[in-house]
C-alpha positions as CSV (number, residue, x, y, z in Angstrom):
1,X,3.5,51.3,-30.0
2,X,6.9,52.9,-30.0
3,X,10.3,50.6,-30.4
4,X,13.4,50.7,-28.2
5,X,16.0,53.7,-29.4
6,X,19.4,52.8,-28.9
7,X,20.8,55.8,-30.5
8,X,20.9,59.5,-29.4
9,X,20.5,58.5,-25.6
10,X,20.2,61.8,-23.3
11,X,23.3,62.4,-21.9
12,X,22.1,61.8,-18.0
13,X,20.6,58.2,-19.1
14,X,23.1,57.0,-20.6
15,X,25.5,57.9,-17.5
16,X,23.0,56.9,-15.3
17,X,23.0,53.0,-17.5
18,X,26.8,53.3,-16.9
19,X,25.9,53.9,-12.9
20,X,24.0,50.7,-13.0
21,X,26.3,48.7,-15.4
22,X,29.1,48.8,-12.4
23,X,27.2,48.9,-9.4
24,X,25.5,46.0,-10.3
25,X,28.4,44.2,-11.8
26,X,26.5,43.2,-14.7
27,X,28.8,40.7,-17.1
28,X,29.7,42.1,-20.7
29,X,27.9,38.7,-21.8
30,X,24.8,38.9,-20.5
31,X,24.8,42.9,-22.0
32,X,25.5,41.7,-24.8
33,X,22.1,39.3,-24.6
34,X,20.4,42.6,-23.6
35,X,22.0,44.9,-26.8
36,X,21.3,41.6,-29.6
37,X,17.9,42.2,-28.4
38,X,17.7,46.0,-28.5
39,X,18.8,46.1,-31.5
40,X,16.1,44.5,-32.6
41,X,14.0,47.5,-32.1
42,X,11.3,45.4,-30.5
43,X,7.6,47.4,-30.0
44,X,7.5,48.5,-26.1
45,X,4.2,49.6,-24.3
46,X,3.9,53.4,-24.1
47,X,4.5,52.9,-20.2
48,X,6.6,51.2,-18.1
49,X,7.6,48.0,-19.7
50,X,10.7,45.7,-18.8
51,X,12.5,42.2,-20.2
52,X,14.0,39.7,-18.4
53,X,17.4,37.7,-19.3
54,X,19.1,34.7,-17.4
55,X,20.7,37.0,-15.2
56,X,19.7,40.6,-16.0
57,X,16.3,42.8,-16.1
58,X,16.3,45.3,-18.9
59,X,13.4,48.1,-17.1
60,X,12.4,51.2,-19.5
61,X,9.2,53.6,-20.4
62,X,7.9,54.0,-23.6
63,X,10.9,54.0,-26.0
64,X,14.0,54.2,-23.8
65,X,15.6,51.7,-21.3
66,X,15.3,53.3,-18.0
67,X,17.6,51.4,-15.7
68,X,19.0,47.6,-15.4
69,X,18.1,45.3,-13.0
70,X,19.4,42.0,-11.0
71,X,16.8,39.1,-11.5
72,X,16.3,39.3,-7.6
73,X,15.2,43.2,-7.7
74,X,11.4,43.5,-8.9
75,X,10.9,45.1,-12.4
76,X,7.3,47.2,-12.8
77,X,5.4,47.6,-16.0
78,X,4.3,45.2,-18.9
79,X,6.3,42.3,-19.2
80,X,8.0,41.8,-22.6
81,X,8.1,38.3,-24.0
């Protein structure tokens, strides 16, 4: 099973994070739940795979976070506990 990389992001993901970051007016505290847990570098699924937080959804596949997500949106993949 391969672990969340928080390092070396490709260039378009990490600017598409950013997107998400401000259009979904995420707070710097409840990124900061989200990065404590990254770091980490908790085993994923190989697939689609996503984490919920009081008032954030952390979505990715395989070992890179994909895209972040309000709690009212719906997250696909295996559910990380």
């Amino acid at each position: 099973m391969p672990k969340i990389r928080r390092q070396n992001l490709p260039r378009a993901l990490y600017a598409h994070l950013l997107d998400r970051v401000q259009q979904r007016a995420i707070s710097a505290e409840q990124l900061r739940l989200a990065l404590r847990w990254i770091d980490t570098r908790p085993e994923v699924s190989n697939g689609r795979w996503f984490k919920r937080f009081p008032q954030l959804v952390v979505g990715g596949e395989g070992e890179w976070v994909k895209t972040f997500l309000l709690p009212s949106q719906t997250a696909t993949g295996d559910e990380i506990v």
